[in-house]
C-alpha positions as a printed Julia matrix, in Angstrom:
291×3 Matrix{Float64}:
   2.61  -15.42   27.24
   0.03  -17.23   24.75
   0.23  -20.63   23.94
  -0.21  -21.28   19.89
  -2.64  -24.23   19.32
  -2.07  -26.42   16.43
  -3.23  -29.9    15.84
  -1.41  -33.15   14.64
  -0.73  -32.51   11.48
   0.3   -28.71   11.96
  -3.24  -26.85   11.38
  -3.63  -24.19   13.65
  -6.72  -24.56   15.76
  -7.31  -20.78   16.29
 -10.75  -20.25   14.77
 -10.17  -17.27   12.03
 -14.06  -15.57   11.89
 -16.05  -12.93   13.47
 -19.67  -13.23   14.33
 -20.81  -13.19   10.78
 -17.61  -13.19    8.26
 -14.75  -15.54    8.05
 -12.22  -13.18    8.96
  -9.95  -12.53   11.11
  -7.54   -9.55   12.06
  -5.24   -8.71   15.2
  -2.12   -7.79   16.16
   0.75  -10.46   17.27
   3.76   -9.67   19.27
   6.07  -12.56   18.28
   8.19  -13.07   21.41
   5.0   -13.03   23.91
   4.56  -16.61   22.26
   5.15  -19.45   24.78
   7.84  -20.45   22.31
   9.54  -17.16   21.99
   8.77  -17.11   18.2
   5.96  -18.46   15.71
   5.73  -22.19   15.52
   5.42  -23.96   12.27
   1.82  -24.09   10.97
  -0.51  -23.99    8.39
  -4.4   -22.97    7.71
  -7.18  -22.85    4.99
  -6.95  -19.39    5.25
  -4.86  -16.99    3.17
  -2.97  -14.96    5.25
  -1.56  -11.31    4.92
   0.72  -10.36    7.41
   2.01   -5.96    7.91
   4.95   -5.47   10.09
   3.99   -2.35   12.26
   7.08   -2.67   14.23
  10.63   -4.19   14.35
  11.58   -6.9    11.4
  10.8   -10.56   11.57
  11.93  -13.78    9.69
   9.12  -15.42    7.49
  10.12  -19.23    6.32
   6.9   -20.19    3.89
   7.7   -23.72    2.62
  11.55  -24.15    2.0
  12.17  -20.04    1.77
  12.91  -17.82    4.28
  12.49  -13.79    4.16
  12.67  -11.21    6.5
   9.73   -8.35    6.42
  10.89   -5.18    7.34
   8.88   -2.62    9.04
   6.0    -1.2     7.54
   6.09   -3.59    4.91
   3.9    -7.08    4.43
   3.38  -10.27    3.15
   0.92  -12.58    1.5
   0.72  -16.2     2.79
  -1.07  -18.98    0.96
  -3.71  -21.2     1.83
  -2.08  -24.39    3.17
   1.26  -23.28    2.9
   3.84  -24.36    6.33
   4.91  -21.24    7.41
   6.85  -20.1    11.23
   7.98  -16.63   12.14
  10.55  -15.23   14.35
  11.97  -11.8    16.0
  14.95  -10.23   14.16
  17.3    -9.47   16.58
  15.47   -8.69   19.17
  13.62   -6.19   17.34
  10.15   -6.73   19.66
   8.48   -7.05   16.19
   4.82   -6.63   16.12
   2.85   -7.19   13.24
  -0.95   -6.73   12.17
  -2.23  -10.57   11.26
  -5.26  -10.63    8.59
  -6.49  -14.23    8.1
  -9.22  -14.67    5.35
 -11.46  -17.58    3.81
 -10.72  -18.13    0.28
 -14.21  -18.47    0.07
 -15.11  -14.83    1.66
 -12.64  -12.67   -0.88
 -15.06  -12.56   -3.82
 -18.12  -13.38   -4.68
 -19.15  -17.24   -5.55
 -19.96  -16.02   -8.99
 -15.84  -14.91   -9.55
 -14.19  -17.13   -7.26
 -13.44  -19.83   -9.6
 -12.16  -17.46  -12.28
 -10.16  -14.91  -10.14
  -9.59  -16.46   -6.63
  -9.02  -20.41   -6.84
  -6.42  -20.89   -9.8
  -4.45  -18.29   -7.24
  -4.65  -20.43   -4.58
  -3.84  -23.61   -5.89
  -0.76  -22.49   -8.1
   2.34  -24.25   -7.06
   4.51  -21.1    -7.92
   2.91  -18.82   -5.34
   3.22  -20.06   -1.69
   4.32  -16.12   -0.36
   4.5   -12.82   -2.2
   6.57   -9.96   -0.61
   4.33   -6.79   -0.24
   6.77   -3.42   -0.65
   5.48   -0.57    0.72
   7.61    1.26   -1.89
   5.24    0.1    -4.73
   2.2     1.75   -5.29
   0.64   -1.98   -5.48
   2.04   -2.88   -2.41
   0.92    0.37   -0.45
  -2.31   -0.23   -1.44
  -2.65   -3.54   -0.03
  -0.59   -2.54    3.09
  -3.51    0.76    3.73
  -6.46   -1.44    2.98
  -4.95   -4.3     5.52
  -4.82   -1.29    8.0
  -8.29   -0.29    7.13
  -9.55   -3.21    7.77
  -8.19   -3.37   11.32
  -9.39   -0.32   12.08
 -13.03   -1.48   10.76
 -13.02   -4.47   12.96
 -11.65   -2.97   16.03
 -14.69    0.37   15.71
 -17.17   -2.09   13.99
 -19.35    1.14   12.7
 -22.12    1.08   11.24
 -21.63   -0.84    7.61
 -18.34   -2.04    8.88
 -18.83   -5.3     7.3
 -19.51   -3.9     3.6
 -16.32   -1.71    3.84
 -14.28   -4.81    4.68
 -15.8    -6.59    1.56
 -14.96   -3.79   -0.92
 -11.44   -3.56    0.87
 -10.94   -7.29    0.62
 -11.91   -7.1    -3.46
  -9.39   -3.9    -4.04
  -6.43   -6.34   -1.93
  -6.93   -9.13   -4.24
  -7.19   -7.31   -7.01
  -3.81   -5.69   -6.53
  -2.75   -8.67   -5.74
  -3.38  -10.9    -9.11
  -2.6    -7.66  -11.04
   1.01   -7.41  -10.22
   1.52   -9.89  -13.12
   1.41  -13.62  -11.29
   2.33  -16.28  -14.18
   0.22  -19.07  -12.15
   1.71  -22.9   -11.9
   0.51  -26.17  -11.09
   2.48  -28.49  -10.59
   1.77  -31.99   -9.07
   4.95  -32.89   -7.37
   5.06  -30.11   -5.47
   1.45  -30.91   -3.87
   2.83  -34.22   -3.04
   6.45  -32.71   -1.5
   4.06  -30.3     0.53
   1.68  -33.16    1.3
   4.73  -35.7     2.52
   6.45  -33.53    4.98
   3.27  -32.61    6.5
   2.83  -36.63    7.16
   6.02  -36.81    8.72
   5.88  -33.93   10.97
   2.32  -35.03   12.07
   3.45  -38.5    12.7
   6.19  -36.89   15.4
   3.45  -35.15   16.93
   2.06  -37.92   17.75
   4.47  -40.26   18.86
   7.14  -37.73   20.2
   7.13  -39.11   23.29
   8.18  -42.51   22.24
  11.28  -43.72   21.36
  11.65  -42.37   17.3
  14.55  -44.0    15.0
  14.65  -41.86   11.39
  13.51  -44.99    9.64
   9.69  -44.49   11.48
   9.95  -40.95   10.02
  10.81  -42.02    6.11
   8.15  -44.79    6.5
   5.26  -41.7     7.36
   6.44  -40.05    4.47
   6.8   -42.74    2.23
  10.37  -42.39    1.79
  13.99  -43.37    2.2
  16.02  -42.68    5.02
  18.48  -39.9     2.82
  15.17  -38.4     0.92
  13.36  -37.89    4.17
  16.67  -35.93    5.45
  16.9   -34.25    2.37
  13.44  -32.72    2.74
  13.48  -31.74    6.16
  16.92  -29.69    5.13
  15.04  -27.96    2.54
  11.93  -27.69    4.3
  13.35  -26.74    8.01
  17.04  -26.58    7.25
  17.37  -29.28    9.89
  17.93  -33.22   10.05
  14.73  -34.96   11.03
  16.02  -36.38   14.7
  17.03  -33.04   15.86
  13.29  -31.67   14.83
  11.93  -34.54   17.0
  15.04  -32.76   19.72
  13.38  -29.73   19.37
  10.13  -30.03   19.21
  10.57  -32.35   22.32
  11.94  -28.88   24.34
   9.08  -26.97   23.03
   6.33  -29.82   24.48
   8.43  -29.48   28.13
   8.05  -25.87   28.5
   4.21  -25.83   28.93
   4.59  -28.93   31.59
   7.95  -26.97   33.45
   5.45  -23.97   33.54
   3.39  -26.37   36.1
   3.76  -26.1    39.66
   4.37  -29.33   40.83
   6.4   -30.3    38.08
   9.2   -32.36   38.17
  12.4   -32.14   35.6
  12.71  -35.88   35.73
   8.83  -36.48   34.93
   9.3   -33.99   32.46
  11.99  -35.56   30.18
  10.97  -38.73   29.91
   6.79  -37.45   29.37
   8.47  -35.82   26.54
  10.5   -38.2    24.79
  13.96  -38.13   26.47
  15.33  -41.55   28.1
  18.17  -39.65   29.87
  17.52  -36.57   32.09
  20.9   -34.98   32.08
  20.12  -35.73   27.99
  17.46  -33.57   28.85
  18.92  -31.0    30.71
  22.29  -30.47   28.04
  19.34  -30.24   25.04
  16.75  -27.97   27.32
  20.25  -25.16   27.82
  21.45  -25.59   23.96
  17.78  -24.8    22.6
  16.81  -22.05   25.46
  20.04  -20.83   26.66
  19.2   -21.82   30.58
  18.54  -24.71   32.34
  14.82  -26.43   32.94
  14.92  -25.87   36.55
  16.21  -22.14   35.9
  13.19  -21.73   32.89
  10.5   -23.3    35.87
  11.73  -21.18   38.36
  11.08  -18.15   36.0
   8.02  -18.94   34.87
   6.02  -21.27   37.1
């Protein structure tokens, strides 16, 4: 099981670079997460994402789409994003995280890599492996896996020409690019909010100390956690509670007690009712199975 580090404020922590570029590319099995799935996150990095097995569920922002095998998707650069198993389809998908900075050269990036990242209208794109566009991103994404995992002489050059023939696929399939303030500040405000619960989830939380991080109302700050995690804002603080007890259940000397109430909950058999709604099993069942 691996344990996905991210910070306060959602960033992941995982450090996307090799020894000399500032990339990154693996495979991820989504179910050997300590969470059973993908945790909401976000990086610097854009991120393009090729389902070698199984189907998963993307949600990027407020959408949700589910990649099928042997197809892909492109993930902005600062865009919230979580993924989960399909039905229990074991998915497995290749993971290529990339510096903005690293796709072009300095001379081009400002003409043919930054208006693409900060356009409002493009947090995902879909990449079919149907479309000759698409299959060429999907091979090179490959390629580039390949490169890192046999590191061969000139590896690092092929990667760079394969990064350049992505991209440009990519803002040749016709983008008509946005910008468009509000959005920044819709993305910006829910990021406040959840960072504020991950910091203070184990105190007692009323909805009204949520609005206030986002600098909202009470109904607005429900509205956008519907249309950002389909969800009311107390039952994200629920959940994300469960998801904070699992590492310390995993302990051996744990206790189920010590557990709730480190976590947030003021009632253990609260607790215990939440713990088998979210993970289908009790606490003291989950720590006997994996402590």
């Amino acid at each position: 099981m691996k344990n996905f580090m991210i910070d306060g404020s959602l960033k992941e922590l995982t450090k996307h670079h090799t020894v000399v570029m500032p990339i990154a590319c693996y495979k991820t099995t989504i179910n050997q997460n300590i969470h059973g799935y993908i945790p909401l996150h976000w990086h610097d990095e854009i991120q393009f994402v090729l389902i070698v097995k199984g189907e998963a569920v993307f949600q990027v922002n407020e959408d949700c789409k589910v990649v099928r095998e042997g197809d892909g998707l492109f993930i902005n650069s600062g865009c919230l994003h979580m993924a989960q198993d399909k039905e229990l389809s074991d998915c497995i998908y290749i993971c290529l995280n990339v510096s903005p900075y690293f796709v072009l050269s300095q001379e081009l990036y400002t003409t043919y890599v930054k208006p693409y990242v900060q356009a409002t209208n493009l947090p995902y794109l879909y990449v079919n492996a149907n479309e000759l566009w698409g299959k060429s991103i999907l091979d090179a994404i490959l390629e580039i896996y390949h490169c890192i995992e046999q590191k061969q002489q000139y590896y690092e050059i092929d990667i760079t020409m394969k990064l350049s023939l992505i991209w440009k696929n990519l803002i040749d399939n016709g983008f008509k690019l946005e910008y468009v303030q509000t959005e920044i500040v819709k993305s910006q405000r829910m990021k406040q909010m959840l960072s504020w619960i991950h910091e203070h989830y184990a105190e007692k939380i009323l909805l009204e100390d949520i609005a206030r991080a986002g600098q909202l109302s009470r109904s607005e700050c429900c509205r956008y956690f519907r249309r950002f995690l389909k969800c009311t804002p107390l039952n994200y603080v629920i959940d994300y509670r469960i998801q904070k007890s699992l590492y310390l259940l995993q302990q051996g000397d744990s206790n189920i007690t010590e557990v709730a109430y480190q976590v947030g909950f003021n009632s253990t058999s609260y607790f215990i009712d939440k713990f088998k709604d979210s993970m289908n099993m009790t606490p003291l069942a989950y720590k006997k199975e994996n402590a």
